[in-house]
Every structure is written in C-alpha cells, then in structure tokens.
C-alpha positions as CSV (number, residue, x, y, z in Angstrom):
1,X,-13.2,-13.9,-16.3
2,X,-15.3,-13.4,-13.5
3,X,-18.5,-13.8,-14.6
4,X,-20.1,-16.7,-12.6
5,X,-16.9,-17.6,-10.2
6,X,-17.8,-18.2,-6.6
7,X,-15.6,-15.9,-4.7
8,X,-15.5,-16.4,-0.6
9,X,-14.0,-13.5,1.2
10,X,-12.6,-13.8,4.1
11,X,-12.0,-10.6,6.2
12,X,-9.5,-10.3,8.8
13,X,-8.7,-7.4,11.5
14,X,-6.5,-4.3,10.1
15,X,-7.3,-0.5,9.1
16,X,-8.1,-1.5,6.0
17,X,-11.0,-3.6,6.4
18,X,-12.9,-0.6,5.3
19,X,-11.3,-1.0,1.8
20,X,-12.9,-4.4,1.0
21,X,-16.6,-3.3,0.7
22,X,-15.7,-1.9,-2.3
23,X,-13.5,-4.8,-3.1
24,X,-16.9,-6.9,-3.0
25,X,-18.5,-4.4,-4.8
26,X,-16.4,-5.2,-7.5
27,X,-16.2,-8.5,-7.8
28,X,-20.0,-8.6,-7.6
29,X,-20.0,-5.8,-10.5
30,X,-17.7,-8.1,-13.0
31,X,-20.3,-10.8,-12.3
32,X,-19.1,-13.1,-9.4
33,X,-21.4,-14.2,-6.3
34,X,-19.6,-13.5,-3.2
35,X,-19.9,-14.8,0.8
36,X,-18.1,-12.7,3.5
37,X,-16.5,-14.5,6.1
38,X,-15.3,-12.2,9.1
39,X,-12.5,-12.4,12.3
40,X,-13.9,-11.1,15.5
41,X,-11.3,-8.4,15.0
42,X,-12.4,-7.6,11.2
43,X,-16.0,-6.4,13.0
44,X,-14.7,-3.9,15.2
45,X,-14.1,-2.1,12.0
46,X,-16.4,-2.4,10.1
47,X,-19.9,-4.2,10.6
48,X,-20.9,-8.0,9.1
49,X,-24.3,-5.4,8.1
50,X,-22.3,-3.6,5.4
51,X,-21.0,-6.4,3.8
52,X,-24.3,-8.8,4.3
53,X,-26.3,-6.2,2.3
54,X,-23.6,-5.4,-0.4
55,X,-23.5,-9.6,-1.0
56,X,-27.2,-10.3,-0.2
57,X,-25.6,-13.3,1.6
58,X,-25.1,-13.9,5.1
59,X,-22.2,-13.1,6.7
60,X,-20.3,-16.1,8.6
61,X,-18.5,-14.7,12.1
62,X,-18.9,-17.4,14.6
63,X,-17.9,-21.1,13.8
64,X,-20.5,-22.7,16.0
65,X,-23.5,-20.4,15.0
66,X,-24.7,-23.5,12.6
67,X,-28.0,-21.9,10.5
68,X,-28.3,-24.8,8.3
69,X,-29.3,-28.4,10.1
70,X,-28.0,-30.0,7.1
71,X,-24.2,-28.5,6.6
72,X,-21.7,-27.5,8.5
73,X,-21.3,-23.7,7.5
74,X,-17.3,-23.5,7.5
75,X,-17.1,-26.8,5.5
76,X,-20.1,-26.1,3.2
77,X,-18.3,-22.5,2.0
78,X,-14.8,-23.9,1.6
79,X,-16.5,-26.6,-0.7
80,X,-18.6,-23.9,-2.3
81,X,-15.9,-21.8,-3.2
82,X,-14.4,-21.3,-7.3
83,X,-12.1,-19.2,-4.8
84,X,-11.0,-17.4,-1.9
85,X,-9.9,-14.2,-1.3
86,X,-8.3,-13.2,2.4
87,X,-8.4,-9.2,2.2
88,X,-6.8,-7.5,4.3
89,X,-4.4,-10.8,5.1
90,X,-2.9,-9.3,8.6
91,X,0.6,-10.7,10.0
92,X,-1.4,-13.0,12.7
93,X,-3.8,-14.3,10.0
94,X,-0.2,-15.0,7.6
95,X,0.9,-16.9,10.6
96,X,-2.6,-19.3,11.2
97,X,-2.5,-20.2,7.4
98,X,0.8,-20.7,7.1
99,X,0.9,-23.4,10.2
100,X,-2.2,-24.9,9.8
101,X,-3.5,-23.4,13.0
102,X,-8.0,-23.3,12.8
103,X,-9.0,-21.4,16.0
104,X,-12.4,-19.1,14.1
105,X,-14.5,-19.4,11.6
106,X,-12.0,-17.8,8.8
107,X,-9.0,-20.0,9.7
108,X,-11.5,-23.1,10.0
109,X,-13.2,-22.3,6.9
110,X,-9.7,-21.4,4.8
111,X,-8.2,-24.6,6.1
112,X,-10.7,-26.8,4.8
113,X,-10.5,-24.9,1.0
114,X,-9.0,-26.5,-1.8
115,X,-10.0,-23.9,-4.4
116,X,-7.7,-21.5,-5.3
117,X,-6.4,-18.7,-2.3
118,X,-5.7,-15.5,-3.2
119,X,-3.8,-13.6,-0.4
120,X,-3.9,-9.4,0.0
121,X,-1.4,-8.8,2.7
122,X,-1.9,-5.4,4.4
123,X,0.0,-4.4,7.3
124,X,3.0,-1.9,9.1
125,X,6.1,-2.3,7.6
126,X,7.8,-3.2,9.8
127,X,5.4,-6.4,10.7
128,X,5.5,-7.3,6.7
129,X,9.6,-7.4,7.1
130,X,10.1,-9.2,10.5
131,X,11.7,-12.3,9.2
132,X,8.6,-14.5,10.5
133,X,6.2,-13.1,8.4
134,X,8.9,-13.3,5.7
135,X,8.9,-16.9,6.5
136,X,5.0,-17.4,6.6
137,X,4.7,-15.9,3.3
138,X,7.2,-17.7,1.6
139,X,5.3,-20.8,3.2
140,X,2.3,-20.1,1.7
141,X,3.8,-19.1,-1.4
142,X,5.5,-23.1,-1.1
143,X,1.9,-23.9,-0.7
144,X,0.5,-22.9,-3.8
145,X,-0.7,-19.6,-2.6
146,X,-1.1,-16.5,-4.3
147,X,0.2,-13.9,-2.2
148,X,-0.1,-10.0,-3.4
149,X,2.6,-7.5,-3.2
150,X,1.3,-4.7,-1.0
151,X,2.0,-1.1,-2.3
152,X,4.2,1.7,-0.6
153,X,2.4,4.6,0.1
154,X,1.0,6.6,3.1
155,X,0.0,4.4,6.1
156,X,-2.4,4.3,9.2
157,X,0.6,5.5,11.3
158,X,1.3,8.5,9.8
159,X,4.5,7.6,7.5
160,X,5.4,6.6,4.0
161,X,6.2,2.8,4.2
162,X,5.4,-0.7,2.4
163,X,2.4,-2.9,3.4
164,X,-0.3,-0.4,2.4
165,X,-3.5,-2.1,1.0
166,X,-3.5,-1.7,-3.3
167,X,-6.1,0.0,-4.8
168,X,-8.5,-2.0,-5.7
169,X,-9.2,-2.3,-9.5
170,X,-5.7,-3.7,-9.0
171,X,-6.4,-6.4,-7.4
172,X,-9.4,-7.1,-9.3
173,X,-7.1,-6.9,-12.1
174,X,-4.4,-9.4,-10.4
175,X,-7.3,-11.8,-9.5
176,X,-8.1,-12.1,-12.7
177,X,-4.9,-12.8,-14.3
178,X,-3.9,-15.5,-11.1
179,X,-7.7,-17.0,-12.5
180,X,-6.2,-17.1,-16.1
181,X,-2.9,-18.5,-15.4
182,X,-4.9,-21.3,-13.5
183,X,-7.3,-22.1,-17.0
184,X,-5.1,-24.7,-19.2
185,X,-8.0,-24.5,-21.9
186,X,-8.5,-20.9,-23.5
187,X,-8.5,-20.5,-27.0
188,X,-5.6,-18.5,-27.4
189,X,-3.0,-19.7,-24.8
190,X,-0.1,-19.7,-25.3
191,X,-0.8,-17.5,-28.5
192,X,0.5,-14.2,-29.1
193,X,-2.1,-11.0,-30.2
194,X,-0.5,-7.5,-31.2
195,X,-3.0,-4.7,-31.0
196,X,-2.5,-1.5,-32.2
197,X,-4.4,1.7,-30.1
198,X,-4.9,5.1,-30.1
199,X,-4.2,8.0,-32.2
200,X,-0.6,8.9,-33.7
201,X,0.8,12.3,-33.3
202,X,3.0,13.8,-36.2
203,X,5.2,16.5,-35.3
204,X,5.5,20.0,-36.6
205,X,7.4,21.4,-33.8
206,X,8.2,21.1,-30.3
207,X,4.6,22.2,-29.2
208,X,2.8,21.3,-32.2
209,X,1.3,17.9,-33.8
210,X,-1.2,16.5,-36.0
211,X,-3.2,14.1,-34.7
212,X,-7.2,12.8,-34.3
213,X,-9.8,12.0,-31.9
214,X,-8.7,8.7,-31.1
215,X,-9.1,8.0,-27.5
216,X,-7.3,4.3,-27.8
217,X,-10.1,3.0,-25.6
218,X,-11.1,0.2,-28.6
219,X,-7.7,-1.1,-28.8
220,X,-7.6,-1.7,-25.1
221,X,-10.8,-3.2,-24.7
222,X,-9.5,-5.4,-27.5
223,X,-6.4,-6.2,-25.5
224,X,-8.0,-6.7,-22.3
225,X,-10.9,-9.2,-24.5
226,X,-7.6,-10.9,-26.0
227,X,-6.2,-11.3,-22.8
228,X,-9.0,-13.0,-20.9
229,X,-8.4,-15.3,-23.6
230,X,-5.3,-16.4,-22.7
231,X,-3.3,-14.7,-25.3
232,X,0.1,-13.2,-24.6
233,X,-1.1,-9.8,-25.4
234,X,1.4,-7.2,-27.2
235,X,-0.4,-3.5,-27.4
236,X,1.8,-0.4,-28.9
237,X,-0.1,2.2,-28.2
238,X,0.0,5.7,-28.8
239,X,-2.4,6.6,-26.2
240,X,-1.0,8.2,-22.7
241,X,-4.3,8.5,-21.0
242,X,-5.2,4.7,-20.1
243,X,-4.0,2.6,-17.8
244,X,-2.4,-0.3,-19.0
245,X,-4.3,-3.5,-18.2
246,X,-3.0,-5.8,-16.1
247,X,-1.6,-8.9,-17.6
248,X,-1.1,-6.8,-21.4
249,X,3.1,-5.6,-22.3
250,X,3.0,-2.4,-23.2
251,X,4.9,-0.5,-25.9
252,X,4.4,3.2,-26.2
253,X,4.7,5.1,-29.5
254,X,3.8,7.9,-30.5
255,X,4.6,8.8,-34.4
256,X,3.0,6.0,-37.4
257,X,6.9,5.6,-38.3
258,X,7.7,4.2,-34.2
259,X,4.2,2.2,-34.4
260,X,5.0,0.3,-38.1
261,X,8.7,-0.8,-37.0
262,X,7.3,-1.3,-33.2
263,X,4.9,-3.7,-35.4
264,X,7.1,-4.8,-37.5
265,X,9.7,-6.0,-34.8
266,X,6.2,-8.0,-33.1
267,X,4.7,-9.3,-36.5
268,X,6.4,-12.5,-37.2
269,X,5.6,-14.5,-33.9
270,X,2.1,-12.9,-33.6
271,X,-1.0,-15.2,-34.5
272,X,-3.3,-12.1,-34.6
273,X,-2.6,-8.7,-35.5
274,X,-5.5,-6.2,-34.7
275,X,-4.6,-2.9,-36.3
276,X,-6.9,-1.1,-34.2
277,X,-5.0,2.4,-33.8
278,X,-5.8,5.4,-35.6
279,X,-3.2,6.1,-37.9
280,X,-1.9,8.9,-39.0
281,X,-2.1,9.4,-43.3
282,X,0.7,11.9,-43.4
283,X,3.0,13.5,-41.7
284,X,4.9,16.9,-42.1
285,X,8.0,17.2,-44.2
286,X,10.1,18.7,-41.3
287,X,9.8,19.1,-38.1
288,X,11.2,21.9,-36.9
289,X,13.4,22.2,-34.0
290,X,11.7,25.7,-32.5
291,X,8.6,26.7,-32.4
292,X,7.2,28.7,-35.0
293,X,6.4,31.9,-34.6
294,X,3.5,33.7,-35.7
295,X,4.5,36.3,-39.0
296,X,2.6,35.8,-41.4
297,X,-1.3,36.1,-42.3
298,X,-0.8,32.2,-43.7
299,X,1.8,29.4,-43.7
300,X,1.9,26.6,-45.6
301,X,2.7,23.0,-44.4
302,X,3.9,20.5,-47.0
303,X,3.1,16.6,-45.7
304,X,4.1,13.6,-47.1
305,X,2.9,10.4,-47.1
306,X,3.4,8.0,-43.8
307,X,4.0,3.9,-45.2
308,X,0.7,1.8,-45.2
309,X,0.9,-0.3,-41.9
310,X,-1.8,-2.7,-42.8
311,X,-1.1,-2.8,-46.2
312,X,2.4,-3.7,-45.6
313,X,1.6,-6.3,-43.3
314,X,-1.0,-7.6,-45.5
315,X,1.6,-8.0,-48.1
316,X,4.1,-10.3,-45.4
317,X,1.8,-12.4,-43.8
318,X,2.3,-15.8,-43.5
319,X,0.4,-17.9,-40.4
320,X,-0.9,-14.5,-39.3
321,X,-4.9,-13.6,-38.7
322,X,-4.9,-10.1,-39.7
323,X,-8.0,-7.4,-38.7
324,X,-8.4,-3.8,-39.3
325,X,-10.0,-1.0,-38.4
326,X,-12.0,1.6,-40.8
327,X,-13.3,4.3,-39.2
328,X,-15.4,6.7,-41.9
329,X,-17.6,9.0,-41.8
330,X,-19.7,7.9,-45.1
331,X,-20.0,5.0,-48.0
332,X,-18.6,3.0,-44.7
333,X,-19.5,-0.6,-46.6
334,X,-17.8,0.5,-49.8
335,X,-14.4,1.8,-48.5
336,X,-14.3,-1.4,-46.1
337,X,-15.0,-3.6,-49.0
338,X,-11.9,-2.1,-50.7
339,X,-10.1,-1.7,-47.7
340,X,-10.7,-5.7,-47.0
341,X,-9.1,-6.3,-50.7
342,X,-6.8,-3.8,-51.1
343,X,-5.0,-4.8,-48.0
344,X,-5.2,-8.3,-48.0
345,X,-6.7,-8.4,-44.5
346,X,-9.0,-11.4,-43.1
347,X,-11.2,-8.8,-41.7
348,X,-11.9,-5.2,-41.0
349,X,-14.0,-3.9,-38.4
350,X,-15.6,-0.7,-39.8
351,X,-18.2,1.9,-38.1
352,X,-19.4,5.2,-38.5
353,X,-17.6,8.1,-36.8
354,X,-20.3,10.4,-37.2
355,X,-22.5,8.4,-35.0
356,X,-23.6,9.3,-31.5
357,X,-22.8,6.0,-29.8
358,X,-19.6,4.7,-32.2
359,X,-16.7,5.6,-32.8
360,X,-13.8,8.1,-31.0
361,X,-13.6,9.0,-27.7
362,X,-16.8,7.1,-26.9
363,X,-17.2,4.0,-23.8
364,X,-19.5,2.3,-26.7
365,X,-19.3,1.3,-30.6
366,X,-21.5,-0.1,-32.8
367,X,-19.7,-1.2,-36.0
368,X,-20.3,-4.0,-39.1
369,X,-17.6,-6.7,-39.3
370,X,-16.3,-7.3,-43.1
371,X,-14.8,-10.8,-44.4
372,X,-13.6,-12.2,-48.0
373,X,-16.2,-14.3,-49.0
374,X,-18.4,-13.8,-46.0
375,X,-22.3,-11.7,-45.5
376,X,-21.0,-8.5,-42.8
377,X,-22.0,-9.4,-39.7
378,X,-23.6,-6.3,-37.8
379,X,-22.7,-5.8,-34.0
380,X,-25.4,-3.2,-32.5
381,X,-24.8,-0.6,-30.0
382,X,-22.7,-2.0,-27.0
383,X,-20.0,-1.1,-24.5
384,X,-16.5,-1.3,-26.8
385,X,-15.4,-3.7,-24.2
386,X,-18.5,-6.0,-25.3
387,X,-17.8,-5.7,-29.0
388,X,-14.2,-6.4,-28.6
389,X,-15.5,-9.7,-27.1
390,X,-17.5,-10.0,-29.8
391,X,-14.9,-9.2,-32.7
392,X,-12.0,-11.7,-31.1
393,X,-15.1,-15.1,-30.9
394,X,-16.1,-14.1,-35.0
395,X,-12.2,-14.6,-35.7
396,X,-11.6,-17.5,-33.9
397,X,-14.3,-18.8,-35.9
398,X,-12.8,-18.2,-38.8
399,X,-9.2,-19.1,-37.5
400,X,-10.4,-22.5,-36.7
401,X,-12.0,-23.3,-40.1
C-alpha cells in the first residue's frame, strides 16, 4: 500500500521526536520515499542529520533558506506530497493547523497541502484534554484530517497518563488503512474475504491437546494481502501468537468444531473463502475433565473423526470463490489434484512441508497453485507475505473470467 507513495514528514517539538526516525525508517522499508520537514523546536531533540541520512533527502528547517532557484521549497513539497504525516503533532502545532496560522516552514508547507494529512498527536495529558486542544482536534477532524488516538502508557513526566506516542508499526499499520479507505478502486472493496489460520488444538484434558506445527503466519499474510485489497477481511484463527493486523476482525478459535461453525456463521456473505488453517483430522472421543495421571506403562486414546470444513463448504457454495490449503509431505500434485475434486474447491494452494523454505512455522513458502481445468502454476521461494499477494491476483483472475 505503500510502495511508491510520497510521504512528507513533518516533525514538530516534543519528547518524542526521537520516535520518528524509526517511523521513517519504516515507511522507507514498506517502499515509500520520504522528505523530513522540521520545527525549530523538533531540532533541539534530535538533529535534521539523523533524519537527512535515513531519507537521503534534504531536510527543510528554515522557510527562507530557498536551495532551488526554480521552486519555492514549502510550496514544491506540499505539491509533491501523495501525503503528509505530522509526528509528533504537539498541542501548539494542533492549534496553527487548526487556525490556519503559517509562521515556519512546517505550518507554511502543511497549509499549502492538499494531499491527504495524517495527524500523530503526542503530548501531556493534561494538554491533550484542555478543552482547546479538544476543540482544535475536532477542527481538524471537521477538516478532513486524520487525527490518531495517542496510547496510555508511561510518560516523559514520570506517570501513567494518555497522550503517549503509539508504537510505531501501529501507526504504519493505521496509515495504511486511512490510505485504503481513501482508494475508491480496489478490486475487492466492498467485498468480504474469510481466511482461516493457524493450527487447531483438540483437547484431551485440561493440560493436554493435539495439535500441529502450524504457526498461522500464511493465513495472516493472506489476510493482510486481502486487506490491502480493499476487502472486508474476516480471519478465525486459531493462532494466539500474532498480532492481529490492523484493518482485519478477528475471531479466535481454537478446536476444528468452533472454526467450522465460526465459518459457517461467515460463509454465506463471503466472496472468498481461503481455508488456509491447519485443521485438525480428529479429535479425541472425550475429553476429560482432570488431568490424567500417569499408571500405566501405555494408554490408549480412541479419536474420532472432526467434519470436513472444506468439503462441506464445497458442497454449499453458491457465489463463493473457494481456495484451500494442502500441506503434504509427498505425492504433493496427486493428493491436491484429488483434493481440488473431491472438495469442489476452485483452487488449492499446495506445498511441501518437508522443505526447508515452505511450509510451517517458516517467514517464507514456496508452493504450486492447482485449478479445474487449468496447468498449476508454480510460485518459487518467497516471503509468505509475497505469495499471498500472489495467490489473491491468480484468483481474481479467475473470479473475473
């Protein structure tokens, strides 16, 4: 979503200046080009240096320190701006924006933007809830401004309080779904993706499961891919260990019984179901309510079989575009052939577990995409984040045809 954008960054004097060099760092990483703009107060912090050689750009402090003959520099980055960020947003720079008021370089350059502003207020709590900056902000919110909720937590004067500066893969996060919400033509707005993630756990008792290697990291890449999109994105995952990304409703499970009627309650108003989850086969016959104790040499555990989600939902589907997931460890073509059949998908994804670079618990995945009537299509070694982009463009392909 970022890939491309031209992000201006305007810094502004509080504690947390410090905070946005990696802030920049970020948006550089996810593929924006970014100019730093800095209050004389944001310097006394931290230098225009640090940020100049983390953007390779020069950094614009002085409104009349004019390095171009041909442009006038506050003008030329409001115009050259996809966006602007103001991070940290301090009570007195609230106030400029929200009355026009153009005394510096920042304020000049902000007032003269018409691409989108993104505002991270970070301050004392008590200067966030004094009734003028209450006003200011609900100005610029009037404006079409996109002002961030700061987080509670510890701040620079030494108590717990509101107005603390979020982390900042947050607000990467919340730029990038303000950016979305902004796009009127993605493929899937306005569409709705379930996503199944992460491996069930099947009770035996209290301290006991049976489960798999499933680290759920596919299914979110897949939501996050799905997401960018535009999609109203659905995951019911039965992964506790990632975070959830921002923009994606979350519902967590954890047996296959809560993940087929979490499903099932989802299914009819989805247009894409990706069954990405590892599923549990079977589950034990009871689950006892103690733990057992250890007596004897051996014990036996009967299981029974858990229902077939994808089968089941192959069997219902109506308007739905329906992909699973095979994860084997050998004859991977033939059991997703017959997987593809068998359960009346429109595609699986299969790859080989047994690989170093695929499958669970793994940041990459290399797997072979299967379709009725279609040659596979191969997707080579690549972060799981790059092959779920990859996965959701082949079926829109197909869901367009």
């Amino acid at each position: 979503m970022l890939k491309g954008k031209k992000i201006a960054v305007y810094v502004t004097g509080g504690i947390a200046v410090y905070k946005v060099s990696d802030l920049v760092r970020r948006l550089i990483k996810a593929g924006a080009t970014v100019k730093v703009a800095m209050t004389k107060s944001a310097t006394e912090f931290v230098t225009p240096l640090t940020f100049q050689i983390l953007s390779k750009h020069h950094v614009y402090t002085d409104t009349f320190d004019e390095r171009e003959g041909d442009k006038v520099s506050h003008i030329h980055l409001a115009d050259w701006s996809d966006l602007a960020v103001v991070a940290p947003a301090t009570a007195n720079s609230l106030a400029k924006m929200a009355n026009g008021l153009a005394d510096d370089f920042v304020s000049t350059a902000l007032l003269a933007t018409t691409a989108p502003v993104f505002i991270v207020p970070a301050m004392n709590q008590h200067m966030l809830e004094n009734p003028a900056t209450v006003r200011n902000i609900q100005t610029l919110e009037d404006d079409g401004r996109f002002v961030m909720e700061p987080d509670t937590g510890f701040l620079a004067e030494g108590y717990t309080g509101k107005g603390r500066f979020p982390e900042t893969e947050k607000i990467v996060e919340t730029i990038q779904e303000f950016l979305l919400n902004k796009e009127p033509n993605l493929p899937l707005k306005n569409k709705k993706v379930v996503i199944t993630a992460g491996g069930t756990k099947e009770r035996i008792d209290p301290v006991r499961y049976i489960t798999n290697d499933s680290s759920g990291k596919m299914g979110y890449s897949l939501a996050i891919a799905a997401r960018n999109l535009g999609a109203d994105v659905c995951l019911i995952s039965a992964s506790k260990t990632l975070q959830t990304p921002y923009g994606v409703s979350l519902i967590p499970v954890e047996t296959a019984q809560q993940m087929h009627h979490a499903v099932d309650v989802e299914f009819d108003t989805a247009s894409i179901v990706i069954m990405s989850a590892a599923v549990s086969d079977y589950r034990p016959e009871q689950v006892l309510n103690e733990k057992i104790k250890k007596n004897e040499q051996e014990m036996i555990l009967k299981l029974v079989k858990n229902k077939d989600i994808l089968a089941t939902l192959g069997s219902q589907k109506k308007h739905q575009f329906l992909i699973g997931f095979a994860a084997e460890t050998t004859n991977v073509e033939e059991y997703a052939k017959g997987k593809l059949v068998k359960k009346k998908a429109d595609m699986i994804v299969a790859n080989d577990v047994s690989k170093p670079h695929a499958g669970f618990n793994k940041d990459t995945n290399e797997v072979t995409i299967f379709m009725v009537d279609e040659e596979p299509v191969e997707l080579s070694v690549n972060s799981k984040q790059a092959i779920a982009e990859e996965i959701l463009a082949i079926a829109l392909t197909k869901m367009t045809k």
